[in-house]
C-alpha positions in Angstrom: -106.2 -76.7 58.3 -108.0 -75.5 61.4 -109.0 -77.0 64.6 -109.2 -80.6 64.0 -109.5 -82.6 60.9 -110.2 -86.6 60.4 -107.7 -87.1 57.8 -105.8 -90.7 56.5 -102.6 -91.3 57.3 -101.6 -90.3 53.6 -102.8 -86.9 54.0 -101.1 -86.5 57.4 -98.3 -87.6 56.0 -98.6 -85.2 52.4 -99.6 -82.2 55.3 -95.8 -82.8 56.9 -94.1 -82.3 53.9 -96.1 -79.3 52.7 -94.7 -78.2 55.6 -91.4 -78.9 55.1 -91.9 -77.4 51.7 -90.2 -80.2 50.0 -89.3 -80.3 46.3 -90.0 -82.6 43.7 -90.3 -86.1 45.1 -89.7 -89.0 43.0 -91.5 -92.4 43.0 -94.2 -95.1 41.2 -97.0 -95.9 43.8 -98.3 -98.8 45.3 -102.2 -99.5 46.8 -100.5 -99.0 50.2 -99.5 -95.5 49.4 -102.7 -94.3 46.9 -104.2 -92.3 50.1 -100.8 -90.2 50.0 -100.4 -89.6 46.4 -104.5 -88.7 46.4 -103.2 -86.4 49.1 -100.5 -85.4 47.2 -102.2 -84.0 43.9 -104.7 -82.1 46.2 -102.6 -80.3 48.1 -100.7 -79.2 45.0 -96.8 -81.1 45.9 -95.0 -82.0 43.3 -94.4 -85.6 42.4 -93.0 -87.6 39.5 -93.6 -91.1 38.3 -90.3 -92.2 37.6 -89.8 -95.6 35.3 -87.2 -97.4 38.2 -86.7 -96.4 41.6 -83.4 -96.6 41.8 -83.9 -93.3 39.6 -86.0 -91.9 41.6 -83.4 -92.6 44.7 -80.7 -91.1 42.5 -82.9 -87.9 41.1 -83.8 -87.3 44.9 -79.6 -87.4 45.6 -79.1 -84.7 42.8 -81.9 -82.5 44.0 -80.8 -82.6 47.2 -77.0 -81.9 46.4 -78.0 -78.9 44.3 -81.2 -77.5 46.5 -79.2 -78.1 49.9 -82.1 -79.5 50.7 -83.3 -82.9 51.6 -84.7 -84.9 48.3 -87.5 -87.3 48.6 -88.2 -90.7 46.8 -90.6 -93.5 47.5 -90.9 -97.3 47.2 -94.2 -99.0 47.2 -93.8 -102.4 49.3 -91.5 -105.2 48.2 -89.6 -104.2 44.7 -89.7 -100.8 45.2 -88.4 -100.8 47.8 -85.7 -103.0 47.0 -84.5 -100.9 43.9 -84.2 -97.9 46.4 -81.0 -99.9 47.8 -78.3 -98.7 45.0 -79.4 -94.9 45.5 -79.8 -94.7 49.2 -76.4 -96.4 49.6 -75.0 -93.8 47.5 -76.8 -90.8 49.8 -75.5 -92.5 52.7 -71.7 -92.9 51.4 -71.9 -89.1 50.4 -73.7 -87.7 53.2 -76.9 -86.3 51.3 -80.2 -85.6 53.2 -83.1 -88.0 51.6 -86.5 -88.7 53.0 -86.7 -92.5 51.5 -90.7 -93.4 52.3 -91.7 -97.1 52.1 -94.9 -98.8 52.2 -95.5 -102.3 54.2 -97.6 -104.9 54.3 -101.3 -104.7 56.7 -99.8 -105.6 60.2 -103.0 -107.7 60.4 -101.9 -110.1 57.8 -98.0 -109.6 57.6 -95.8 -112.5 57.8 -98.9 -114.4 55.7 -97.4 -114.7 52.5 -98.8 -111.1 51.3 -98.0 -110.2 48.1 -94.6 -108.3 47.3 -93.7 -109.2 51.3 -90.0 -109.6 51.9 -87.6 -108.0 54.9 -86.9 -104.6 53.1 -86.1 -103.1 56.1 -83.3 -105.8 57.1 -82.1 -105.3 53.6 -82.3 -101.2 53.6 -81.2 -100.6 56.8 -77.6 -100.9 56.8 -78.3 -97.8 53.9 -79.4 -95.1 56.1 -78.8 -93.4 59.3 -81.8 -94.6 60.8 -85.2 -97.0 60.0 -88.7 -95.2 61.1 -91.0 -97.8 61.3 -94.0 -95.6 61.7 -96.7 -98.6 63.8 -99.4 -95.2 65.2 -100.9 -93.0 63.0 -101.1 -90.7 65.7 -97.5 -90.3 65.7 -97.2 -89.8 62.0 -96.1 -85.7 62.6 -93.6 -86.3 64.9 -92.1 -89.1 63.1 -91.7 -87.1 59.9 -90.1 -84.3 62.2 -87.6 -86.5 63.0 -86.5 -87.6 59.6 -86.0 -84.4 58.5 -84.0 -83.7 62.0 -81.6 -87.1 61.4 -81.4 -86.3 57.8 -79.7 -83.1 58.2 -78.0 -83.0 61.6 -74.1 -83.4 61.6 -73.1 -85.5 58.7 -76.2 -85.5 56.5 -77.8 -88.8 55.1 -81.1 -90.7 54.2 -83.4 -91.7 56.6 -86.1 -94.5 55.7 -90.1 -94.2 56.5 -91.8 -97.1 56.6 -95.4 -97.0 56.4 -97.7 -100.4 56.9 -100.7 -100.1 54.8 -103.1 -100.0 57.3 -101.4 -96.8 58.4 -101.8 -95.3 55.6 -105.7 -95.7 54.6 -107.2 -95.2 58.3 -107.9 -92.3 59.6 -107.6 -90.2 63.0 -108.9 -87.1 63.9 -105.4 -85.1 64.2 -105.6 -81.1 65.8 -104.2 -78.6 63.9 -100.8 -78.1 66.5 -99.7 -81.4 65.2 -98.2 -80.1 61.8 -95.4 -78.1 62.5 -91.5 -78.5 61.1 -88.3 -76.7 62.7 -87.0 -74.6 59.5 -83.4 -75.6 60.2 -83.7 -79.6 59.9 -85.4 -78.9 56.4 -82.0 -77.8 55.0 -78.7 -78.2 55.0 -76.3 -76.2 57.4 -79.5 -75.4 59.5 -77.5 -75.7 62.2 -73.5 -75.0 62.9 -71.4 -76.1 65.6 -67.7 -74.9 65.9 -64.8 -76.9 66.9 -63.1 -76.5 70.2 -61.5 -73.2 70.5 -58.3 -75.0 72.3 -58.3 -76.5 69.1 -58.8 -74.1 66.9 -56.1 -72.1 68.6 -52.8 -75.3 68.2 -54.5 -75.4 64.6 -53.9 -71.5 63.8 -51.0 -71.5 64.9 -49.4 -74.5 62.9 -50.9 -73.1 59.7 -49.4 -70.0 60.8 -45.8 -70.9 61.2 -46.2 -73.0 57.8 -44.1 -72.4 54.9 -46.5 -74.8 52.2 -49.7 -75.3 53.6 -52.2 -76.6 51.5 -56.2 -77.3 52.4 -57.7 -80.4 50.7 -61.2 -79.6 50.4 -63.4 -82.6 50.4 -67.6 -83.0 49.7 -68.4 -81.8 53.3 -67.4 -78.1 52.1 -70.5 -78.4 49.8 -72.8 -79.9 52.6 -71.4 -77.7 55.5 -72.1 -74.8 52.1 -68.9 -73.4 53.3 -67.4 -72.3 49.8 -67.5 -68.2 50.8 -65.4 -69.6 54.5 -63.0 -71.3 52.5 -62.1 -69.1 50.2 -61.9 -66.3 52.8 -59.3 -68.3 54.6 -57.5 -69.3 51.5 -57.1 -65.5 50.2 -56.5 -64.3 53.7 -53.8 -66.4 53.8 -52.2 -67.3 50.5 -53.0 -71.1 50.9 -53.9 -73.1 47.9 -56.5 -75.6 47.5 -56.5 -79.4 46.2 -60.1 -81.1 46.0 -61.6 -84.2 45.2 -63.8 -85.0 42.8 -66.8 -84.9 45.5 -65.1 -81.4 46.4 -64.8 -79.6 43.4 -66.4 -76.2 43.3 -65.0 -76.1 46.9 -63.6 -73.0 45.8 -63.7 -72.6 41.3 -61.6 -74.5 39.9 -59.8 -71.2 37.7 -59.1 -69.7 41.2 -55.7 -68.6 41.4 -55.3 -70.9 44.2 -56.6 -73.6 43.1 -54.2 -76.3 42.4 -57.0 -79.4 40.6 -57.7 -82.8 41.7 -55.8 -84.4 44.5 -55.8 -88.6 45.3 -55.7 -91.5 42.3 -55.7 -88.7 39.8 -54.4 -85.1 39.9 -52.2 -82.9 38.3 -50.0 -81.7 40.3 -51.7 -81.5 43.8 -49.9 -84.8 44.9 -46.7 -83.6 44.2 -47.3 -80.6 46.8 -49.1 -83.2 49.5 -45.6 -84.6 49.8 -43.6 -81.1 50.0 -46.1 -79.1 52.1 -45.5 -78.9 55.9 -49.1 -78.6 56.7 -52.3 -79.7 55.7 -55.1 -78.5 56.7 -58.1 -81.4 55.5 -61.4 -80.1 55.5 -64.8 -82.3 55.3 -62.7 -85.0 53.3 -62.7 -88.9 54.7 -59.7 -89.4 53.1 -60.7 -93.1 51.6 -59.0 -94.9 49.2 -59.4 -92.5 46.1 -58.3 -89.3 47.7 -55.2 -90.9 49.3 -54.2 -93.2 46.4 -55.1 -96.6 48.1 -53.7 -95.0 51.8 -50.0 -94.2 50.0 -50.6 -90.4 49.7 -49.4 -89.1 53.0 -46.3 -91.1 54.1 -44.3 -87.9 54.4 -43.8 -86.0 57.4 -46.5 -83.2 56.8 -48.3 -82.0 59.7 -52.2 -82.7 59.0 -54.9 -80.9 60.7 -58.1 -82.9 60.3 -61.7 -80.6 60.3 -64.7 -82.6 60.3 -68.1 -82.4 61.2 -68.3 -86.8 62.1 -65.8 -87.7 64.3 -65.5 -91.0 63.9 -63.4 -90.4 60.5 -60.5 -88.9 62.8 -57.4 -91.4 62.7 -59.5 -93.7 60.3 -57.2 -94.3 57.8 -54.8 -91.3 58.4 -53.1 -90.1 61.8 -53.6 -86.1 61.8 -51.5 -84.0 64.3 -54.9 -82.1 65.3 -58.5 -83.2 64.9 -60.9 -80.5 64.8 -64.5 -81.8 65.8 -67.1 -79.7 63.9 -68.7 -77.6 60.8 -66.2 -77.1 57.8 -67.4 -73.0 57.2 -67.3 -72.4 61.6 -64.2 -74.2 61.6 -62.2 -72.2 58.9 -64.3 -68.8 59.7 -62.6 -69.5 63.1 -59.3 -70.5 61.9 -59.2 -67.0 60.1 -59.8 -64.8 63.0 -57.6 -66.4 64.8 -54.9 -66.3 62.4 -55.8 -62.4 62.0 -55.1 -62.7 66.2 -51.7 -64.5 65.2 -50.2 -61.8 63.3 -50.5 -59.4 60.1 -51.6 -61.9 57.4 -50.4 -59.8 54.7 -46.6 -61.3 56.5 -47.4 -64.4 55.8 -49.1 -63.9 52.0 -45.7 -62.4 51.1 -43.3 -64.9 52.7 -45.2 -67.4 50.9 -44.9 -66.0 47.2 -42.3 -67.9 46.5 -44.8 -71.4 46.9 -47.1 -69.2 45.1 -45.3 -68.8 41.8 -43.6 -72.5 42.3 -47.3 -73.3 41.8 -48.2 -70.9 39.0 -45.4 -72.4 37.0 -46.7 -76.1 37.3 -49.8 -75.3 36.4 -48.5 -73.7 33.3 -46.3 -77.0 32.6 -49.3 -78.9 33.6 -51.3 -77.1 31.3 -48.8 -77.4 28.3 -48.8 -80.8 29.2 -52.5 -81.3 28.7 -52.7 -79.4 25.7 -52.4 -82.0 23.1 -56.2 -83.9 24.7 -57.9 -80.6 24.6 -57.2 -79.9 20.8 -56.8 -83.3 19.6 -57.9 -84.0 16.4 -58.1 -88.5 17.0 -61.1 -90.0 15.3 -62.5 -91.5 17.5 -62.8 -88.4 19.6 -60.1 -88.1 22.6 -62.0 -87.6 25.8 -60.0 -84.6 26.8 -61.1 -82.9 22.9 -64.8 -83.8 24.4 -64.1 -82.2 27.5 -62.1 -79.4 26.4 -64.8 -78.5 24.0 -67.8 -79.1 26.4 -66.0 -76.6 28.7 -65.7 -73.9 26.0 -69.2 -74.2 25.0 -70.9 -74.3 28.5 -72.9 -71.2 29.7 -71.4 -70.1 33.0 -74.6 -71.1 34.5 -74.6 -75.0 34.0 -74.5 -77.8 36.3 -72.4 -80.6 35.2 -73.4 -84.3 36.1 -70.7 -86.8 36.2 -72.1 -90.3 35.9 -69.9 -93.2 37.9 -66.3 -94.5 36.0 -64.9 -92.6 33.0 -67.1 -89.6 32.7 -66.4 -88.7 36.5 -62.1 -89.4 35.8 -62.1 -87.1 33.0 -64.4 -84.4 33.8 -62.7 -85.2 37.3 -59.2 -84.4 35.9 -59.9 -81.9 33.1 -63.4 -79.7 33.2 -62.5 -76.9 34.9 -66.0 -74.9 37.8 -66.1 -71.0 37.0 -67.5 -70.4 39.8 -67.9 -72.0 43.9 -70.5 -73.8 45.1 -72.1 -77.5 43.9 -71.6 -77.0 39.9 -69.9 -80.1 39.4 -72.3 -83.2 40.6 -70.2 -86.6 40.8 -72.0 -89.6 42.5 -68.7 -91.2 44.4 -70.7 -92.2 47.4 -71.4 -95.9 45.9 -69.5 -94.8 42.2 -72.5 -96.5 41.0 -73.1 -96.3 36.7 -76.4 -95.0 35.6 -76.3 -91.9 37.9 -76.0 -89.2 34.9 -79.4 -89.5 33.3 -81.1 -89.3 36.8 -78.5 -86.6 38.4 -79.4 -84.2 35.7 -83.5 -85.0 35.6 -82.5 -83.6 39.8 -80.2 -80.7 39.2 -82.4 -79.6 36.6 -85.8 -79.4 38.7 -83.2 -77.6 41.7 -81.9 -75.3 39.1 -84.4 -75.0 36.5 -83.1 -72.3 34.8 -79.5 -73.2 34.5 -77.4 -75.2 31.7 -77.8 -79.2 33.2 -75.0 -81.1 31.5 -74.8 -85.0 32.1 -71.8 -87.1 30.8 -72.7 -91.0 31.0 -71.2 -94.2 29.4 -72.8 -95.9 27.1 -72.9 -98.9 29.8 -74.3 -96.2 32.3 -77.1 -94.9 30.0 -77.9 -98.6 28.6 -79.0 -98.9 32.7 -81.4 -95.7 33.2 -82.1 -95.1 29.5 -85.8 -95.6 30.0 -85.9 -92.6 32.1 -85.6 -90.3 29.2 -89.3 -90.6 29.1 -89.5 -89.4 32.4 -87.4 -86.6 31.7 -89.6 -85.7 28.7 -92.9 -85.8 30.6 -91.4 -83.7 33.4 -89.9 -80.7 31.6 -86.3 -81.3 32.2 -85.0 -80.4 28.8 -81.2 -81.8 30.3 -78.5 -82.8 27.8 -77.0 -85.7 28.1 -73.6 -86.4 26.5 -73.3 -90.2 26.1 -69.1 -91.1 26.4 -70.1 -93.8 23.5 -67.0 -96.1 23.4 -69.0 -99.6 23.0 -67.3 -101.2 25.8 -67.7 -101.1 29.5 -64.8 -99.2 29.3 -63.0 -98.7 32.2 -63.0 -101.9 33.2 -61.5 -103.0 28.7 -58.8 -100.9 30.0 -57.5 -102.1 33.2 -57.9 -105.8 31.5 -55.9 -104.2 29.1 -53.5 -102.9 31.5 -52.9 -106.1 33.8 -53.6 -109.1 31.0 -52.6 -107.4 27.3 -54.1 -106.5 24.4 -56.5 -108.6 23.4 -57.3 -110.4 26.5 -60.7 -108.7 27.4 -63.8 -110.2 28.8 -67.4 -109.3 29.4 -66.5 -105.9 29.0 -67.5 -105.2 25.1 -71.1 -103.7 24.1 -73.0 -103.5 21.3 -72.6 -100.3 18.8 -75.4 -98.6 19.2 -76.9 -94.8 18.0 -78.4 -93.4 20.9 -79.3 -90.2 19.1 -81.5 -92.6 17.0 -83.0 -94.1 20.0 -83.4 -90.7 21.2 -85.2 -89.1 18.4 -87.1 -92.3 18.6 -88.1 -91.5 21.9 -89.2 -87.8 20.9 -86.1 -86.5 22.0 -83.5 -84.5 20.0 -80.7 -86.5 19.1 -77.2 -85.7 17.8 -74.8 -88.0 16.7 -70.8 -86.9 16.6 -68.2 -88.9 14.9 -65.5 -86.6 14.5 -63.9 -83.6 17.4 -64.7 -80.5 14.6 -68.3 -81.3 15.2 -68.3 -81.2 18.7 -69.0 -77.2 19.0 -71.4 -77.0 16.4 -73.3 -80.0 18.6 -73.0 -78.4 21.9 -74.2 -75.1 20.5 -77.2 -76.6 18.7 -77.8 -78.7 22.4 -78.2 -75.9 24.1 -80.3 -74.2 21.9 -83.1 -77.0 22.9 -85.7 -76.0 25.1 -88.6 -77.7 25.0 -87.0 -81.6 25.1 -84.3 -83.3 26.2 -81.2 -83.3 24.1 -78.8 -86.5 23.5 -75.5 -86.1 22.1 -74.1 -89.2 21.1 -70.4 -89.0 21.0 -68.1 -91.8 19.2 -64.5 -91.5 21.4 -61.3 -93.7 21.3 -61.9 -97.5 21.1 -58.2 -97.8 22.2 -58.0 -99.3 25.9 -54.3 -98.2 25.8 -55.8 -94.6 25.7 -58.9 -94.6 27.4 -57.8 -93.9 31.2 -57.2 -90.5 31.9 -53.7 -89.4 31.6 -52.4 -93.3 31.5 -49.6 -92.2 29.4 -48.1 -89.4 32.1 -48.0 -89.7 35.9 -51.4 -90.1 36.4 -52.4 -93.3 37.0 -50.3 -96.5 37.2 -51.7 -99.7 37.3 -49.7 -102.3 38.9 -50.9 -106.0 38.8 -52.5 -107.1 41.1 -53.8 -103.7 42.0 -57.9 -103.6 41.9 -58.7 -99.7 41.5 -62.4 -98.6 41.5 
C-alpha cells in the first residue's frame, strides 16, 4: 500500500492485523463484518469459521497460550457476541492476550429495534481489560494499536473491538503512515520491567539465609516466558519448585527439583509449604485452588510475593516482601544478587539434606501412586489412562486439559518433559468444553507437534460440533474423551457429602463417541479395557490426515472417581463447595 488508498473500514481494519502478523483468527460472520472477511481472504490472513463462538473464544485462548502471541476471535452483532462471554472470561481470569472484534448495529438506526440489537458491551465488558468502541473510521489504525498494546502490557488479557456497521462498509481515503504496529505489543514479554532493586536486595537475602525455600511457580511464569529464569535460579541455588496446574511446565515436571502440584491437590508439595522457611511465589494469585480454600499458609513461612499486577499483593495472603514486576527480571535479578551474597555452591550443599528429604518422598509418593498407573480395573482407572497416555506421547506433544476431571488428573499425575507451555489447562473460568477447542488452537500454534486433548464426556457433549471444524481446518488433534457417563465430578462430591445413591442431574447418557466420530469422517477408537490403551494411543498418533477420537470407558464408581480420594489428597468435608 502506497501513498493513499480509499479503502472500507474492513480492509483497514484486515491491513492492521496483517501488520501485526496475527495467526489464525477464529469466528462466523455477520453483514456488518462481510467488508473485513472480503478483506480478509484477499490479503491472504488466515481465518476459520468456527460452529460456536465460544469456540472460537476458547481456540483464540489456546493459540495464544502456545504462540505467546495474542489470539483473535470475532462476534458478529448480538449472539455472537454474546457466546464470546464464557471464553473471554476465561482469557481475562488467566491473563491471555485476545483481540475479541465485535460488530454493532448502524449508529443511524441503533436503539430502533435492529435486528440481533442488545447491550453486548454492558454484558462483555466486565470480561476484558478494556471496551474499544471504535465511532471514526479515521481512527480505526490507532485503535487496533492500542488493543494490541492493552492486550499485552503487564498482566496480559482480552481487549474487545467494537465496530458499528456503518464503520465497517464506508470508506476513507487513509495514507499509507497510518498502518504501523510496535513489534513488542504483538507478543508476549515485549516488554520487561524489574522489581525495585531495594527489593530485590531484602528478597536475596531472605532466600539466602533460608534452610527450605521453595518457589511456587504459578501461570505468569508461562506469560512472563520466564521458564530458562526460573530454572537458572532454581539450579543456582538448590531450591525446588511446586506449581499449579496453570504453572506446570514452569520448569519439567521430571526435573530433579521439581516437587508436583501444589494447592487442593498435590503430592507432597503441601507438606513442604508448611516446613519451608521461605517461599518465594512467583506469577501465582494464590486463589482458592492453589491455597486449598485460603488454609495453605497458616505457618510461619516467610513469603516473598513476585508479580507483574500489583493489586494481587496481600489479596488473600500477607507476604513478608512484595516484589512489583516481570516473573524472568525478577528471578534473573534475584540470582545475581544471590551470586553478590555469597558462593552459591555454600548454600547448594548445606541444603542437601532438604534435597534428599525430597528425593525420598517422591520415591514414597511414587510407590504410592503405583497401583493407578498399572491398574488393571475395568472400567479403566484414570491414573492407568494417564499413566499410559504419558508412555505413549512423543516428547513433542501439547496436552489440553479440558475444565473438572481431565485437568485434576492430568493435574496430579501426567508428568511435562520438558519447560515451557506443554501442558494447556483452562482454570481461568474452569469452564467444560475447553479440550476440543484448546487443541483445534495449540495445534494451528504448533502444527507440527503431538496435540493431546483430554475432555469429559459432559465437556465434549458441549463443543462436539466443532469436530467439523477441526476436520475442515487440518488439525488432525486427538482427543481422548474421559467417558464415565456422568457429569462426573459433580456424581462424586454428591457422593461424598449425601451417600451412595443420592445423585441428581449429574448422570448422562451412554454414548460411543468413536461412532459419532467415524460418523463425522473422523477416526474413532473405542477402549473398554486398560491393555488396549497403548495399542490405541499408538494407532492415534499414527493419524495424520483427520482428527482422531479415542473413546475411553473409565470407573463408573463415584467413590473412585476424584483423584487420590482414598489418600491425602482431597477431603471433602460437608458443607465444603470445591470447584
Amino acid at each position: 500500500m502506497t501513498g493513499t488508498h480509499r479503502i472500507t473500514g474492513g480492509e483497514a481494519l484486515a491491513l492492521m492485523l496483517k501488520e501485526a502478523q496475527v495467526g489464525p483468527m477464529f469466528g462466523m460472520g455477520g453483514f456488518q463484518f462481510l467488508p473485513f472477511y472480503e478483506a480478509s481472504r484477499q490479503l491472504g490472513l488466515q481465518h476459520h469459521l468456527i460452529n460456536d463462538e465460544r469456540v472460537g473464544a476458547f481456540a483464540a485462548d489456546a493459540y495464544a497460550r502456545v504462540a505467546g502471541r495474542p489470539g483473535v476471535c470475532d462476534g458478529t452483532l448480538g449472539p455472537g457476541a454474546t457466546n464470546l462471554l464464557t471464553g473471554l472470561a476465561e482469557s481475562l481470569n488467566a491473563g491471555i492476550p485476545i483481540i475479541a472484534m465485535t460488530t454493532d448495529t448502524h449508529r443511524a438506526h441503533s436503539w430502533k429495534n435492529m435486528t440481533q440489537e442488545c447491550r453486548q458491551l454492558e454484558m462483555l465488558r466486565p470480561a476484558v481489560k478494556e471496551v474499544i468502541r471504535v465511532e471514526r473510521i479515521e481512527r480505526i489504525p490507532e485503535l487496533v494499536r492500542r488493543a494490541f498494546a492493552v492486550a499485552t502490557a503487564g498482566r496480559p488479557g482480552p481487549v474487545l473491538l467494537d465496530f458499528p456497521e456503518d464503520v465497517v462498509h464506508e470508506e476513507f481515503e487513509f495514507p499509507q503512515s497510518d498502518f504501523w504496529i510496535d513489534p513488542a505489543t504483538t507478543r508476549l514479554g515485549g516488554r520487561r520491567c524489574s522489581p525495585a532493586a531495594v527489593d530485590l536486595d531484602r528478597a536475596a537475602l531472605l532466600l539466602s539465609r533460608a534452610a527450605r525455600p521453595l518457589i511456587l511457580a504459578g501461570g505468569g511464569v508461562h506469560l512472563a516466558q520466564a521458564w530458562s529464569e526460573l530454572r537458572q535460579l532454581a539450579e543456582q541455588e538448590n531450591i525446588p519448585v511446586a506449581h499449579t496446574l496453570s504453572g506446570k511446565g514452569a520448569i519439567a515436571c521430571d526435573h530433579d527439583l521439581s516437587v508436583g502440584l501444589f494447592g487442593r491437590f498435590d503430592r507432597f508439595a503441601n507438606e513442604l509449604i508448611s516446613s519451608s522457611d521461605c517461599v518465594l511465589v512467583v506469577g501465582c494469585k494464590l486463589g482458592e485452588i492453589a491455597t486449598k480454600r485460603f488454609s495453605l499458609f497458616s505457618g510461619a513461612a516467610t513469603i516473598i510475593h513476585l508479580d507483574v499486577l500489583p493489586e494481587e499483593f496481600g489479596r488473600t495472603t500477607r507476604a513478608s516482601i512484595n516484589l512489583w514486576g516481570d516473573a524472568g527480571e525478577g528471578m534473573l535479578s534475584l540470582a545475581h544478587r544471590l551470586v553478590q551474597l555469597g558462593d552459591p555452591e555454600q548454600r547448594r550443599t548445606a541444603r542437601g539434606p532438604y534435597l534428599s528429604e525430597i528425593r525420598e518422598r517422591r520415591l514414597a509418593w511414587r510407590e504410592l501412586a503405583k497401583p493407578r498407573y498399572l491398574s488393571q480395573e475395568v472400567p479403566i482407572n484414570m491414573g492407568r489412562l494417564v499413566g499410559d497416555l504419558q508412555r505413549m506421547l512423543p516428547r513433542e506433544s501439547v496436552v489440553v486439559a479440558d475444565g473438572g476431571f481431565a485437568a485434576h488428573w492430568t493435574g496430579l499425575l501426567f508428568d511435562t518433559r520438558q519447560s515451557g507451555r506443554t501442558y494447556v489447562a483452562n482454570r481461568g473460568l474452569a469452564s467444560i468444553g475447553y479440550g476440543l477447542p484448546g487443541a483445534i488452537g495449540c495445534k494451528l500454534a504448533r502444527p507440527d507437534a503431538t496435540v493431546v486433548a483430554l475432555t469429559g464426556d459432559g465437556g465434549f457433549n458441549m463443543t462436539i460440533g466443532d469436530l467439523e471444524t477441526a476436520r475442515r481446518v487440518g488439525a488432525n488433534v486427538v482427543i481422548v474423551v474421559v467417558n464415565n457417563a456422568a457429569s462426573g465430578y459433580i456424581k462424586s462430591l454428591q457422593h461424598a457429602m449425601y451417600g451412595a445413591g443420592n445423585y441428581q442431574s449429574s448422570d448422562l447418557v451412554e454414548m460411543d463417541y468413536a461412532r459419532i466420530a467415524t460418523a463425522m469422517g473422523c477416526h474413532g477408537i473405542r477402549v473398554t479395557d486398560p491393555d488396549q490403551l497403548t495399542t490405541a494411543f499408538g494407532e492415534a498418533f499414527q493419524v495424520r490426515d483427520k482428527p482422531v477420537v479415542v473413546d475411553v470407558c473409565v470407573t463408573r464408581d463415584p467413590a473412585h472417581m476424584l483423584p487420590a480420594a482414598d489418600s491425602r489428597t482431597l477431603k471433602v468435608a460437608k458443607g465444603d463447595r470445591p470447584v
